[in-house]
C-alpha positions in Angstrom: 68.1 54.7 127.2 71.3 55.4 129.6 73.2 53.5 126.7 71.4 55.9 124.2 72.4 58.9 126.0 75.9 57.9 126.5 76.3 57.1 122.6 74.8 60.2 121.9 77.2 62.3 124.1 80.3 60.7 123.0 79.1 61.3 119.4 78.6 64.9 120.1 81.9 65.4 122.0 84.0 63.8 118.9 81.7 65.6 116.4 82.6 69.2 118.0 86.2 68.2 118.1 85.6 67.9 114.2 83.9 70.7 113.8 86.4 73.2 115.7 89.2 71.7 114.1 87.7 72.2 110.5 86.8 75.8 111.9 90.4 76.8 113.0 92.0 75.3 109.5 90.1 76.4 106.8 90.8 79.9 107.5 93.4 79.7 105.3 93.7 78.6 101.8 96.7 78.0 100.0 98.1 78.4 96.4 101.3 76.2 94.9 102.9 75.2 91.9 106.8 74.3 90.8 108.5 73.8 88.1 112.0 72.1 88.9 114.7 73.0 86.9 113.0 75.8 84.9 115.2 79.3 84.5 114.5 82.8 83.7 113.5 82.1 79.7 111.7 78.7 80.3 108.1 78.3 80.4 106.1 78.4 84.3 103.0 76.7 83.6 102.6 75.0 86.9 104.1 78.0 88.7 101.7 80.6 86.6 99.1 78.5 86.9 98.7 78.5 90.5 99.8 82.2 90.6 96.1 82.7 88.2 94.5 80.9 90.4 95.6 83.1 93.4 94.6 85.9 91.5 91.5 84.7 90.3 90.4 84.0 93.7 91.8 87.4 95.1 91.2 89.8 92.4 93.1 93.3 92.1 95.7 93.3 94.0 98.8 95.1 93.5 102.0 93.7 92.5 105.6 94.7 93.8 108.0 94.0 91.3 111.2 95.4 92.6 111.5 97.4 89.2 112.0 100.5 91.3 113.5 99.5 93.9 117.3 100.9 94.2 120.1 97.9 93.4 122.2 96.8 96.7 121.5 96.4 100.0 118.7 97.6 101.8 117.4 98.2 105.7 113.7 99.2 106.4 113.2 99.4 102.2 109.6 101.1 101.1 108.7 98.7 98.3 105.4 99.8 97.6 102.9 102.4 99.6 102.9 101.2 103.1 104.6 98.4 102.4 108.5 98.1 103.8 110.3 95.2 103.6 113.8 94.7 106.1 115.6 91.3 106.9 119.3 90.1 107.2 121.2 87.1 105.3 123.3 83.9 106.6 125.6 86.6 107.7 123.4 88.7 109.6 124.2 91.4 106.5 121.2 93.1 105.0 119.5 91.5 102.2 119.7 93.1 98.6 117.9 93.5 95.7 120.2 93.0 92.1 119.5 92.1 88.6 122.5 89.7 87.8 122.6 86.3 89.5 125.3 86.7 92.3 128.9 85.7 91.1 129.7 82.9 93.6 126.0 81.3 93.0 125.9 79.0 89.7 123.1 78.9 87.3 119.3 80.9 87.4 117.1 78.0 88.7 119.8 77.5 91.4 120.7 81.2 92.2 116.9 83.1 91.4 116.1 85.4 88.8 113.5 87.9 87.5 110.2 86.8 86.7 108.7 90.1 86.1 108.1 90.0 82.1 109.9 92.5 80.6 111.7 93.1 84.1 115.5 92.3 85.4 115.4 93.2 89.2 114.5 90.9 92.2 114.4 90.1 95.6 117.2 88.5 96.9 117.6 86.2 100.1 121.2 85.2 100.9 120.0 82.9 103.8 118.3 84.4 106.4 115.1 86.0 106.2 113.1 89.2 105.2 109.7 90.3 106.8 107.5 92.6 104.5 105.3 94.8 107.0 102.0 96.3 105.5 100.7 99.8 107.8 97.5 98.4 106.6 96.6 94.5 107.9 96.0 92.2 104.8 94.4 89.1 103.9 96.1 87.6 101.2 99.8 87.1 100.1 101.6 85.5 97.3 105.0 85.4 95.4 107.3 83.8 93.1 110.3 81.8 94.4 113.2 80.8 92.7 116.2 78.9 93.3 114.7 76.8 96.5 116.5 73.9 97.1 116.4 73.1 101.3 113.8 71.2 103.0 112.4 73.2 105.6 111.7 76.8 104.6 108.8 78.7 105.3 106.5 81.3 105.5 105.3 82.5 108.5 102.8 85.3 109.6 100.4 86.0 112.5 96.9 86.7 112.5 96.1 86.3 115.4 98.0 82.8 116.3 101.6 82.2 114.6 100.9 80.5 111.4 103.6 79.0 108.9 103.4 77.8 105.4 105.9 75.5 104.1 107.9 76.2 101.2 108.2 73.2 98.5 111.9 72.4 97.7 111.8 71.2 94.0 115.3 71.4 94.2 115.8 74.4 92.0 113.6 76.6 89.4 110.8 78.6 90.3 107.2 78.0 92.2 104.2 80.0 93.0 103.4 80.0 96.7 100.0 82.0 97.9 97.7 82.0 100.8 94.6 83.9 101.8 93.1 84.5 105.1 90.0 84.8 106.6 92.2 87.0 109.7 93.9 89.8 109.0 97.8 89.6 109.7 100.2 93.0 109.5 103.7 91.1 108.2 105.0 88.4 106.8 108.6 86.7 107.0 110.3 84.4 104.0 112.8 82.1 105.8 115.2 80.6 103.7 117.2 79.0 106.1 121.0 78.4 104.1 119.7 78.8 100.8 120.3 81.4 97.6 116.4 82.1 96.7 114.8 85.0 94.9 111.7 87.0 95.5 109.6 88.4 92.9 105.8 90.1 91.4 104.6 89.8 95.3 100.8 90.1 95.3 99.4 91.5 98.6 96.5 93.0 100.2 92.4 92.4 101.2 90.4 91.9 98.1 86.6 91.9 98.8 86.4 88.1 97.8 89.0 87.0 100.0 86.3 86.7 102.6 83.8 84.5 100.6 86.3 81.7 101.5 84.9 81.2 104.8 84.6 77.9 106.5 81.3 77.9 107.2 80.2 75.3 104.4 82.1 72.7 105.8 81.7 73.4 109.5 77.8 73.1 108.7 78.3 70.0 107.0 80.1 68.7 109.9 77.2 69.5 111.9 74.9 68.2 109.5 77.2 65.1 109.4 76.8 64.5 112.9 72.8 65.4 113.0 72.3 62.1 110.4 74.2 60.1 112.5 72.5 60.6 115.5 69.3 59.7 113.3 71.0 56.9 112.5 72.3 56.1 116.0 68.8 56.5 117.2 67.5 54.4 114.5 70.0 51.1 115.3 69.3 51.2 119.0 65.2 51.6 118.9 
Protein backbone atom coordinates (compact mmCIF):
# COMPACT_ATOMS: atom_id res chain seq x y z
CA UNK A 1 0.00 0.00 0.00
CA UNK A 2 2.89 2.69 0.86
CA UNK A 3 4.08 1.86 -2.80
CA UNK A 4 0.39 2.42 -3.99
CA UNK A 5 0.10 5.64 -2.31
CA UNK A 6 3.38 7.00 -3.51
CA UNK A 7 2.47 5.97 -7.27
CA UNK A 8 -0.73 7.52 -6.81
CA UNK A 9 0.79 10.89 -5.55
CA UNK A 10 3.37 11.22 -8.06
CA UNK A 11 0.60 10.52 -10.76
CA UNK A 12 -1.46 13.19 -9.36
CA UNK A 13 1.36 15.75 -9.03
CA UNK A 14 2.46 15.34 -12.88
CA UNK A 15 -1.30 15.06 -13.92
CA UNK A 16 -2.03 18.65 -12.36
CA UNK A 17 1.14 20.02 -13.87
CA UNK A 18 -0.72 18.85 -17.19
CA UNK A 19 -3.78 20.10 -16.40
CA UNK A 20 -2.56 23.78 -15.41
CA UNK A 21 -0.46 23.97 -18.30
CA UNK A 22 -3.33 22.98 -20.77
CA UNK A 23 -5.46 25.60 -18.64
CA UNK A 24 -3.05 28.56 -19.00
CA UNK A 25 -2.56 27.85 -23.08
CA UNK A 26 -5.65 27.25 -24.48
CA UNK A 27 -6.87 30.56 -23.64
CA UNK A 28 -5.81 31.60 -26.74
CA UNK A 29 -6.54 30.37 -30.14
CA UNK A 30 -4.78 31.35 -33.19
CA UNK A 31 -5.62 31.94 -36.90
CA UNK A 32 -2.73 31.79 -39.87
CA UNK A 33 -2.31 31.50 -43.41
CA UNK A 34 0.45 32.84 -46.14
CA UNK A 35 0.86 33.01 -49.36
CA UNK A 36 4.60 33.81 -50.43
CA UNK A 37 5.13 35.73 -53.24
CA UNK A 38 1.51 36.77 -53.84
CA UNK A 39 0.88 40.79 -54.63
CA UNK A 40 -1.98 43.08 -54.61
CA UNK A 41 -4.00 41.32 -57.85
CA UNK A 42 -3.00 37.71 -57.02
CA UNK A 43 -5.29 35.35 -55.42
CA UNK A 44 -5.08 34.81 -51.15
CA UNK A 45 -6.57 31.58 -50.69
CA UNK A 46 -4.52 30.46 -47.75
CA UNK A 47 -4.40 33.94 -46.37
CA UNK A 48 -8.41 34.40 -46.85
CA UNK A 49 -8.97 31.24 -45.84
CA UNK A 50 -7.71 31.51 -42.43
CA UNK A 51 -9.02 35.12 -42.27
CA UNK A 52 -12.90 33.13 -42.76
CA UNK A 53 -12.07 31.05 -40.39
CA UNK A 54 -11.30 33.88 -37.86
CA UNK A 55 -14.41 35.28 -38.68
CA UNK A 56 -16.43 32.34 -38.62
CA UNK A 57 -15.31 31.63 -35.22
CA UNK A 58 -15.73 35.36 -34.13
CA UNK A 59 -18.59 36.61 -35.93
CA UNK A 60 -19.47 40.48 -36.44
CA UNK A 61 -16.79 42.23 -35.90
CA UNK A 62 -15.83 45.44 -37.37
CA UNK A 63 -13.28 46.03 -39.87
CA UNK A 64 -10.71 49.02 -40.09
CA UNK A 65 -9.76 49.49 -43.38
CA UNK A 66 -7.73 52.65 -43.41
CA UNK A 67 -10.10 53.99 -46.29
CA UNK A 68 -10.68 57.02 -44.17
CA UNK A 69 -7.97 57.43 -42.64
CA UNK A 70 -5.93 60.80 -43.73
CA UNK A 71 -2.63 59.87 -46.08
CA UNK A 72 0.90 60.68 -44.19
CA UNK A 73 2.03 60.37 -40.95
CA UNK A 74 0.17 60.01 -38.09
CA UNK A 75 0.53 60.33 -33.88
CA UNK A 76 -2.34 59.12 -31.53
CA UNK A 77 -4.57 58.41 -35.09
CA UNK A 78 -8.54 57.54 -34.32
CA UNK A 79 -9.01 54.65 -36.79
CA UNK A 80 -12.22 53.58 -35.81
CA UNK A 81 -14.65 54.54 -32.65
CA UNK A 82 -12.44 53.99 -29.63
CA UNK A 83 -9.89 52.65 -31.39
CA UNK A 84 -6.44 54.86 -31.82
CA UNK A 85 -3.61 53.49 -33.26
CA UNK A 86 0.19 55.47 -32.56
CA UNK A 87 3.74 53.88 -33.09
CA UNK A 88 7.12 55.08 -34.52
CA UNK A 89 9.39 53.46 -37.46
CA UNK A 90 13.29 52.27 -37.70
CA UNK A 91 13.80 55.91 -37.31
CA UNK A 92 11.87 56.68 -34.28
CA UNK A 93 9.57 58.82 -37.03
CA UNK A 94 5.85 58.29 -36.89
CA UNK A 95 4.43 55.64 -38.87
CA UNK A 96 2.07 56.52 -42.01
CA UNK A 97 -0.68 55.42 -43.73
CA UNK A 98 -0.30 55.83 -48.04
CA UNK A 99 -1.72 54.15 -50.96
CA UNK A 100 1.41 53.85 -53.27
CA UNK A 101 4.21 51.38 -52.31
CA UNK A 102 6.99 53.61 -50.87
CA UNK A 103 9.62 54.71 -53.60
CA UNK A 104 12.76 53.28 -52.15
CA UNK A 105 10.89 49.83 -51.39
CA UNK A 106 10.68 47.43 -54.57
CA UNK A 107 7.81 45.41 -55.59
CA UNK A 108 4.06 44.86 -53.58
CA UNK A 109 4.72 41.40 -51.89
CA UNK A 110 7.99 42.96 -50.66
CA UNK A 111 6.90 46.64 -49.80
CA UNK A 112 2.76 45.79 -48.63
CA UNK A 113 -0.20 46.87 -50.35
CA UNK A 114 -4.05 47.16 -50.03
CA UNK A 115 -6.00 44.26 -49.55
CA UNK A 116 -9.22 45.94 -48.90
CA UNK A 117 -11.28 45.00 -52.24
CA UNK A 118 -12.12 47.81 -54.03
CA UNK A 119 -9.67 49.84 -51.58
CA UNK A 120 -6.01 51.61 -52.09
CA UNK A 121 -5.00 52.72 -48.56
CA UNK A 122 -3.03 50.86 -45.75
CA UNK A 123 -1.20 50.61 -42.83
CA UNK A 124 2.21 51.10 -43.11
CA UNK A 125 5.19 49.94 -40.74
CA UNK A 126 8.60 51.32 -41.69
CA UNK A 127 10.33 49.19 -38.91
CA UNK A 128 9.41 49.80 -35.64
CA UNK A 129 6.10 49.19 -34.25
CA UNK A 130 2.47 50.47 -33.87
CA UNK A 131 0.18 49.66 -30.83
CA UNK A 132 -3.73 49.95 -31.59
CA UNK A 133 -5.42 50.86 -28.12
CA UNK A 134 -9.29 49.94 -27.79
CA UNK A 135 -11.20 52.37 -24.78
CA UNK A 136 -13.12 49.15 -24.63
CA UNK A 137 -11.01 45.65 -23.68
CA UNK A 138 -11.39 43.06 -26.54
CA UNK A 139 -11.11 39.55 -27.08
CA UNK A 140 -10.19 38.89 -30.48
CA UNK A 141 -7.82 40.43 -33.04
CA UNK A 142 -6.81 39.84 -36.52
CA UNK A 143 -5.19 41.40 -39.74
CA UNK A 144 -3.58 41.09 -43.00
CA UNK A 145 0.21 41.46 -43.34
CA UNK A 146 2.06 42.05 -46.29
CA UNK A 147 5.52 42.30 -47.24
CA UNK A 148 6.97 40.20 -44.03
CA UNK A 149 10.23 38.98 -44.67
CA UNK A 150 12.37 38.83 -41.06
CA UNK A 151 12.32 36.08 -38.67
CA UNK A 152 11.26 37.27 -35.48
CA UNK A 153 8.32 39.63 -35.57
CA UNK A 154 5.55 39.63 -33.39
CA UNK A 155 2.49 40.38 -31.94
CA UNK A 156 2.26 41.12 -28.50
CA UNK A 157 -0.59 42.07 -26.09
CA UNK A 158 -1.47 41.69 -22.42
CA UNK A 159 -4.38 40.23 -20.83
CA UNK A 160 -3.47 39.92 -17.87
CA UNK A 161 0.27 38.24 -18.44
CA UNK A 162 2.38 39.59 -21.54
CA UNK A 163 1.55 37.39 -24.36
CA UNK A 164 3.22 37.41 -27.94
CA UNK A 165 2.25 35.82 -31.21
CA UNK A 166 4.81 35.19 -33.73
CA UNK A 167 4.57 36.46 -37.06
CA UNK A 168 5.43 33.87 -40.03
CA UNK A 169 8.06 35.24 -42.39
CA UNK A 170 7.15 33.62 -45.83
CA UNK A 171 9.54 35.86 -47.15
CA UNK A 172 7.27 38.20 -48.90
CA UNK A 173 3.35 38.40 -49.93
CA UNK A 174 0.59 38.49 -47.71
CA UNK A 175 -0.80 36.25 -44.59
CA UNK A 176 -3.68 36.26 -42.24
CA UNK A 177 -2.73 36.33 -38.64
CA UNK A 178 -5.70 36.19 -35.87
CA UNK A 179 -6.07 35.20 -32.31
CA UNK A 180 -8.92 35.15 -29.75
CA UNK A 181 -8.86 35.25 -26.12
CA UNK A 182 -10.63 33.94 -23.42
CA UNK A 183 -9.05 37.35 -21.28
CA UNK A 184 -9.77 40.52 -22.23
CA UNK A 185 -6.62 42.74 -23.31
CA UNK A 186 -6.98 46.77 -23.98
CA UNK A 187 -3.94 47.07 -26.92
CA UNK A 188 -2.02 45.42 -29.05
CA UNK A 189 1.51 46.12 -30.63
CA UNK A 190 2.76 44.88 -34.36
CA UNK A 191 6.61 44.66 -34.16
CA UNK A 192 8.30 44.59 -37.27
CA UNK A 193 11.61 44.74 -36.22
CA UNK A 194 13.76 46.25 -39.68
CA UNK A 195 11.21 45.35 -42.05
CA UNK A 196 8.79 47.26 -44.74
CA UNK A 197 5.28 45.49 -43.89
CA UNK A 198 1.72 46.67 -44.31
CA UNK A 199 -1.36 46.57 -42.20
CA UNK A 200 -4.73 46.17 -43.49
CA UNK A 201 -9.00 45.14 -42.92
CA UNK A 202 -8.05 44.74 -38.98
CA UNK A 203 -10.79 42.76 -37.35
CA UNK A 204 -11.25 43.61 -33.61
CA UNK A 205 -13.48 43.35 -30.69
CA UNK A 206 -15.58 40.62 -28.23
CA UNK A 207 -18.01 38.66 -30.14
CA UNK A 208 -20.41 36.56 -27.95
CA UNK A 209 -18.76 33.28 -29.32
CA UNK A 210 -15.38 34.20 -28.58
CA UNK A 211 -15.97 32.78 -25.14
CA UNK A 212 -17.28 29.23 -26.18
CA UNK A 213 -13.59 28.51 -26.86
CA UNK A 214 -12.81 27.82 -23.38
CA UNK A 215 -10.43 25.21 -22.22
CA UNK A 216 -12.50 23.45 -20.15
CA UNK A 217 -13.01 20.34 -22.59
CA UNK A 218 -9.57 19.48 -22.51
CA UNK A 219 -8.71 20.39 -18.90
CA UNK A 220 -11.60 17.77 -18.04
CA UNK A 221 -10.14 15.37 -20.25
CA UNK A 222 -6.93 15.71 -18.58
CA UNK A 223 -8.57 15.03 -15.50
CA UNK A 224 -10.47 12.29 -16.86
CA UNK A 225 -7.12 11.07 -18.35
CA UNK A 226 -5.59 10.85 -15.09
CA UNK A 227 -8.81 9.31 -13.24
CA UNK A 228 -8.42 5.97 -15.78
CA UNK A 229 -5.00 5.79 -14.99
CA UNK A 230 -5.24 5.61 -11.47
CA UNK A 231 -7.91 2.72 -12.25
CA UNK A 232 -5.43 1.37 -14.16
CA UNK A 233 -2.56 1.97 -11.60
CA UNK A 234 -4.72 0.39 -8.98
CA UNK A 235 -5.63 -2.40 -11.19
CA UNK A 236 -1.65 -3.49 -11.99
CA UNK A 237 -0.59 -3.36 -8.34
CA UNK A 238 -3.77 -5.34 -6.70
Amino acid sequence: MPKLRALVAAFLFFAMVGLLTVSANAGIITYSGSDPGANASDPRPNSDAAAASFDAANPGLPIITFESAPLGAFTNLAVAPGVTINGSDVFSAPQTIINSPLPDCGSEPVCGFNTTSGGSQWLSLYGGSVTFTFASPINAFGAYLSGVQVDGESITFNDGAPQSIGIVDPGSGVQFLGFSDTSAFSSVTINVLNDIVAVDDVRYGSPGSTGSAVPEPATFGLFGTALAGLGFLRRRLS
